[in-house]
C-alpha positions in Angstrom: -7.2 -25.3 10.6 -8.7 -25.3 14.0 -9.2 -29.7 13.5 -5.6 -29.8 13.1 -4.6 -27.9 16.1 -7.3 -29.8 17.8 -5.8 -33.1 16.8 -2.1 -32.5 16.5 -2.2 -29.9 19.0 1.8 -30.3 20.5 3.0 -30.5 16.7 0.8 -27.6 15.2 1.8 -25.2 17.9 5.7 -26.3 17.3 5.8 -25.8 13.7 3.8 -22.2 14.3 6.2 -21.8 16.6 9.3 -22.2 14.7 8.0 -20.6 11.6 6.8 -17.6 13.4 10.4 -16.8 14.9 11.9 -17.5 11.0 9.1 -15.8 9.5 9.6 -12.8 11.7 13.1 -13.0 10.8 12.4 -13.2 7.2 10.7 -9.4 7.4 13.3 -7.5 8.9 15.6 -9.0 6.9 13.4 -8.4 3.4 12.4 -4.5 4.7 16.3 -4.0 5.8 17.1 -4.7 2.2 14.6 -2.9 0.5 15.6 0.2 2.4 19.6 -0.6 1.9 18.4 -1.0 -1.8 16.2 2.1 -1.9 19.5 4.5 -0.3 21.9 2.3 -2.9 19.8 3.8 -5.8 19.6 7.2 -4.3 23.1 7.2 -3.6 24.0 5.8 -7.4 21.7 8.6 -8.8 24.0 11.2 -8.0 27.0 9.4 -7.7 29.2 11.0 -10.9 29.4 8.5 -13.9 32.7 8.8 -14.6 35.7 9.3 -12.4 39.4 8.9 -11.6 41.6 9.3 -9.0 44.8 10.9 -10.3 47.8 10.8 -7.3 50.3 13.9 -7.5 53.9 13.3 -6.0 56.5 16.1 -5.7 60.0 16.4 -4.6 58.3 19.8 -2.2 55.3 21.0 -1.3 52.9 22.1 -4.0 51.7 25.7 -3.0 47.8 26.4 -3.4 48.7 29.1 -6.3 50.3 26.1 -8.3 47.4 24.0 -7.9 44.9 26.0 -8.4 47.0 27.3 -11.9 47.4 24.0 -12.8 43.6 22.9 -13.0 42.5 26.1 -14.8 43.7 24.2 -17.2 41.2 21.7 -17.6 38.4 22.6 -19.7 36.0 19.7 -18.7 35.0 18.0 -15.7 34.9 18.8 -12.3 38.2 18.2 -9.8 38.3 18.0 -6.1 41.2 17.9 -3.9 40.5 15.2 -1.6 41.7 14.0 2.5 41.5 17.9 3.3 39.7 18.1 6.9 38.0 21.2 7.9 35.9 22.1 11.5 33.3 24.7 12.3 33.1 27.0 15.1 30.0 26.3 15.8 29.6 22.8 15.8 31.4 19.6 17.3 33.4 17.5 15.0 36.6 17.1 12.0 34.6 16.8 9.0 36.3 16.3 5.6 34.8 18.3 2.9 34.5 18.2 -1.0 37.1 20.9 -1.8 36.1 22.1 -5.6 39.2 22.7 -7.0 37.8 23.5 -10.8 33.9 23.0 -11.5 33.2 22.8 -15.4 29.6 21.5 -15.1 26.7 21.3 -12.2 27.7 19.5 -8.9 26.1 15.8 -8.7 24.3 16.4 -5.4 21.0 16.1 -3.3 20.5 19.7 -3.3 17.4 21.8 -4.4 19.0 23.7 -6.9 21.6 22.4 -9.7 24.8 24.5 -8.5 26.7 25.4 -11.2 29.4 27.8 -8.9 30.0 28.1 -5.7 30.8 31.5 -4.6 33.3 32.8 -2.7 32.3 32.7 0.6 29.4 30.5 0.4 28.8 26.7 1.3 26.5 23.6 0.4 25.9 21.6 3.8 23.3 18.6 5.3 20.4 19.6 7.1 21.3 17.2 10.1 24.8 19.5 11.2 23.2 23.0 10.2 19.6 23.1 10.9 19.2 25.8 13.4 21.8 28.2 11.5 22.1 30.4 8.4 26.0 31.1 8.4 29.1 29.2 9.6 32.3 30.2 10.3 35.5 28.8 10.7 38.7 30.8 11.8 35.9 33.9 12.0 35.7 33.6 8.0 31.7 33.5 7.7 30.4 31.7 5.4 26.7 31.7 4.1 24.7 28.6 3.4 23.5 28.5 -0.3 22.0 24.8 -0.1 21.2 22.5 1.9 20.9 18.5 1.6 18.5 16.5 2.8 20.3 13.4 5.3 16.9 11.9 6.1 16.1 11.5 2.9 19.5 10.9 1.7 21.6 9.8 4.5 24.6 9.0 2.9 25.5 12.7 2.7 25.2 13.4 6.5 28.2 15.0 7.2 29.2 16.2 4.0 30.0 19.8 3.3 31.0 21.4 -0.3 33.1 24.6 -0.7 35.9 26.2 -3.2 39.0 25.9 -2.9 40.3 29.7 -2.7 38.3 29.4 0.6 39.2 26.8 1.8 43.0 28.0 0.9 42.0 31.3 3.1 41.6 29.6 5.9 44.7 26.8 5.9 47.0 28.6 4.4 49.5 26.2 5.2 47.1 23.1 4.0 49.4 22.0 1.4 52.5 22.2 3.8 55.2 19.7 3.8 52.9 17.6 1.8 54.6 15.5 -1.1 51.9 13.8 -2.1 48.2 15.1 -2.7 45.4 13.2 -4.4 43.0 14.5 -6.9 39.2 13.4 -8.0 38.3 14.1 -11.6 34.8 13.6 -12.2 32.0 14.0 -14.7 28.9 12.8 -15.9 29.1 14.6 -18.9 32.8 14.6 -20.5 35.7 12.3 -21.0 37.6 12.4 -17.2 40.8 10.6 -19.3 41.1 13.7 -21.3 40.7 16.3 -18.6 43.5 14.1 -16.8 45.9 14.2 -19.5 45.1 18.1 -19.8 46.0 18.5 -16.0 48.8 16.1 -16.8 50.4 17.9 -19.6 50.2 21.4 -17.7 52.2 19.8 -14.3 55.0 18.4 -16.8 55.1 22.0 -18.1 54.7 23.7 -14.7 56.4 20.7 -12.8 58.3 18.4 -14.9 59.9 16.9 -11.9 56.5 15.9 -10.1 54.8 12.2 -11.1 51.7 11.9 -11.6 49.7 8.8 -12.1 45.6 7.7 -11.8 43.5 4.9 -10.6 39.7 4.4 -12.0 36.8 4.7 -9.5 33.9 2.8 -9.3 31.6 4.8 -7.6 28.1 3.6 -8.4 27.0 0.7 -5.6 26.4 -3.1 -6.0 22.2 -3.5 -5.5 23.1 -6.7 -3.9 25.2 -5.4 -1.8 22.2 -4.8 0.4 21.0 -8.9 0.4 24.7 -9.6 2.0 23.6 -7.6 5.3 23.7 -8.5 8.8 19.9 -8.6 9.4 19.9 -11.2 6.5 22.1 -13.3 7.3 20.4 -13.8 10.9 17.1 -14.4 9.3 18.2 -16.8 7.0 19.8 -18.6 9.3 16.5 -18.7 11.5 14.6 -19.6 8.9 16.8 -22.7 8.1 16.6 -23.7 11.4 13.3 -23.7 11.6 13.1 -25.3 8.3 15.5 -28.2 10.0 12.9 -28.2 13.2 10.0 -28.7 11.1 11.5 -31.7 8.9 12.2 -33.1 12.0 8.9 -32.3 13.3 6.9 -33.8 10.2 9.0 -36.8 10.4 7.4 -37.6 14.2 4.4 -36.5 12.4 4.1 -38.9 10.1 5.2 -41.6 13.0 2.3 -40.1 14.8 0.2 -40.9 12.3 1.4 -43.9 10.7 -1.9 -46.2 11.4 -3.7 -43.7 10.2 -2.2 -43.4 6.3 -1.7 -47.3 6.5 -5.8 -47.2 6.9 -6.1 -44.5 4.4 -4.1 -47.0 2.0 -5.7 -49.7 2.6 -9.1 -47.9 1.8 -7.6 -47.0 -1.5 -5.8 -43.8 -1.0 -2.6 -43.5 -3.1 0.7 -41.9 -1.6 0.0 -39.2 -3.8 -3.2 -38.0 -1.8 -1.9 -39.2 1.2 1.2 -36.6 0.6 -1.4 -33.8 -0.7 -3.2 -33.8 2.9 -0.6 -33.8 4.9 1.4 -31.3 2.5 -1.8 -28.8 2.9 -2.2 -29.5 6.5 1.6 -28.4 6.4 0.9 -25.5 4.2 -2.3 -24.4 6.5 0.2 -24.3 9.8 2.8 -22.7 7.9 0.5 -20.1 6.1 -0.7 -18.9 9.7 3.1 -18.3 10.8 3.4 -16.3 8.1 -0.2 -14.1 8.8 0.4 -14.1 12.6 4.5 -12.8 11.6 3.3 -10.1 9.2 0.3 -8.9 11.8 3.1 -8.9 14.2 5.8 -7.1 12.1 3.3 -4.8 10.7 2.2 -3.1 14.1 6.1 -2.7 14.7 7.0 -0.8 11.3 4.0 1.5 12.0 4.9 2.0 15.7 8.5 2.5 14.0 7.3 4.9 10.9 8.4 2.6 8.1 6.9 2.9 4.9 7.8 1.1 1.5 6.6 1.6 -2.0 4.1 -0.5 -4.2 7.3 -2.5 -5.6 8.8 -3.0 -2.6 5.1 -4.6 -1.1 5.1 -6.5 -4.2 8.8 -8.3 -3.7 8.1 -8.5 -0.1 5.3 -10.7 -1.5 6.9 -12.5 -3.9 9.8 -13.6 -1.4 7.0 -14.6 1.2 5.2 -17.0 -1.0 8.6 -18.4 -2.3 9.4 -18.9 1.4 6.3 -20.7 2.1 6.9 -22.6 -0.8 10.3 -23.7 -0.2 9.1 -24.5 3.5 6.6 -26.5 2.4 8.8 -28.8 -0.1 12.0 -29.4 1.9 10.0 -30.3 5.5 8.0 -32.8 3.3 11.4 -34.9 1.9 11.8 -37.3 4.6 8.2 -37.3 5.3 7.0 -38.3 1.7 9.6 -40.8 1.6 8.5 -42.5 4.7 4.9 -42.2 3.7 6.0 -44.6 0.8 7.3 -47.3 3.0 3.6 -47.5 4.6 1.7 -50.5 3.8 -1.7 -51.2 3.8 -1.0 -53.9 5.7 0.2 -52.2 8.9 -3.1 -50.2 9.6 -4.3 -53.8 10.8 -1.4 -54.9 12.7 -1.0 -51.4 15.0 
């Protein structure tokens, strides 16, 4: 390593250079998706497994004694009223809740109990709104804090907060008011949610025949690779193929560089073969520091930072590295190799 920065010292330091930068890249990108991977499976895990969206239009306003009438008929499944907004007294901010209209089975939540009923007067909300208190209050109705989820551990709930309905009904009366239109979640990961929505719609055409009714499925559960299509990856891609571009063009003045010297090497019997091998594991050797010197580097960031990943994780991290190195080494050898074979023997006289 040290003779080839010793000898090619302008072109070794360029091609560290570029494929530090890329490499550099290359890690934030890979840790940004393993942790946008990591939340996506969290987030799946207690996302419901089924659920529809069923849309309820009337000709007036549906009364909170009507609804709630209407989905005691439902003997499966869990059904939320949804777009409802709700604020605290005690802390800043709109928030739009899960109202539990009906619960037939436990919630599908971070919490550290599995809620099977929400009491009257009582409310599941994240750690990162509540912390320092024990009891809300909105409109002076108090209500106590049964559970509490996690947002650093599972951030995708920050900001959530579940409650019934009746309360929630208590405190906007009027909720429903000059409303045509309300929309409904049915959800379960136990039952058939197509069932429980024709039981809800059988009961309005009894209760309501002139209200319409009609549903929409919802995919709830996240796309893994949603997390490669991120913002952090697309910039270190793109840095890595630019320095991928830099170093073709930097092995191709390599090779000029050198060109007396593999025209000797030829004429003392060296096939283009070997001649590609050594400069292909010279290229390796620079490109294999970048990487080392960019990991060093990144790695006294994440701890400064407190990032951790799991065995797997390290392992793919890994993987992708060594692909990446790989890759490198193959595409900034093309034009190279091919002007390696144009080298006669010949020519390490005539230079």
């Amino acid at each position: 390593m040290l003779k080839i920065l010793k000898r090619y010292s302008v072109v070794g330091a360029l091609i560290i250079l570029c494929f530090f930068s890329a490499f550099i890249a290359l890690y934030n990108g890979l840790l940004s998706t393993v942790q946008a991977s990591n939340l996506i499976q969290k987030e799946n895990q207690y996302a419901y497994r089924n659920e529809v969206q069923a849309t309820i239009r009337t000709t007036e306003s549906l009364s909170p004694d009507i609804l709630l009438k209407l989905v005691d008929s439902v003997t499966t499944c869990n059904i939320y009223l949804e777009n409802m907004e709700i604020y605290f007294d005690q802390i800043d901010g709109v928030y739009r809740p899960d109202i539990l209209l009906h619960q037939n089975e436990k919630l599908s939540l971070p919490t550290t109990k599995n809620i099977f009923e929400i009491p009257e007067g009582s409310i599941i909300a994240p750690t990162s709104n509540v912390k320092e208190y024990n009891l809300l209050s909105v409109h002076n109705k108090v209500f106590s804090i049964i559970d509490q989820m996690d947002t650093q551990e599972f951030p995708f709930v920050t900001g959530l907060f579940v409650l019934n309905a009746v309360d929630y009904f208590e405190i906007f009366p009027k909720a429903l008011y000059d409303i045509d239109e309300i929309t409904l979640m049915i959800a379960s990961n136990e039952d058939d949610v197509y069932l429980a929505y024709l039981q809800f719609q059988n009961e309005l055409q009894t209760l309501l025949p002139e209200a319409q009714i009609n549903y929409s499925d919802i995919v709830s559960t996240n796309n893994i690779f949603q997390s490669i299509l991120s913002q952090e990856n697309i910039i270190s891609i793109g840095l890595f193929l630019f320095a991928l571009i830099n170093t073709i063009i930097i092995s191709y003045y390599w090779v000029i560089v050198r060109r007396r010297e593999i025209a000797i090497r030829k004429a003392f019997g060296a096939s283009n073969f070997s001649v590609t091998g050594l400069m292909a594991k010279e290229l390796l050797k620079l490109i294999s520091l970048s990487a080392v010197c960019g990991l060093i580097v990144q790695g006294l960031v994440w701890s400064v930072q407190e990032n951790s990943i799991d065995l797997q994780s390290s392992l793919i991290i890994v993987f992708v590295l060594l692909l990446s190195i790989t890759i490198a080494i193959i595409i900034a050898m093309i034009i190279p190799v091919r002007y390696i074979l144009q080298i006669q023997p010949s020519e390490g006289v005539k230079l």
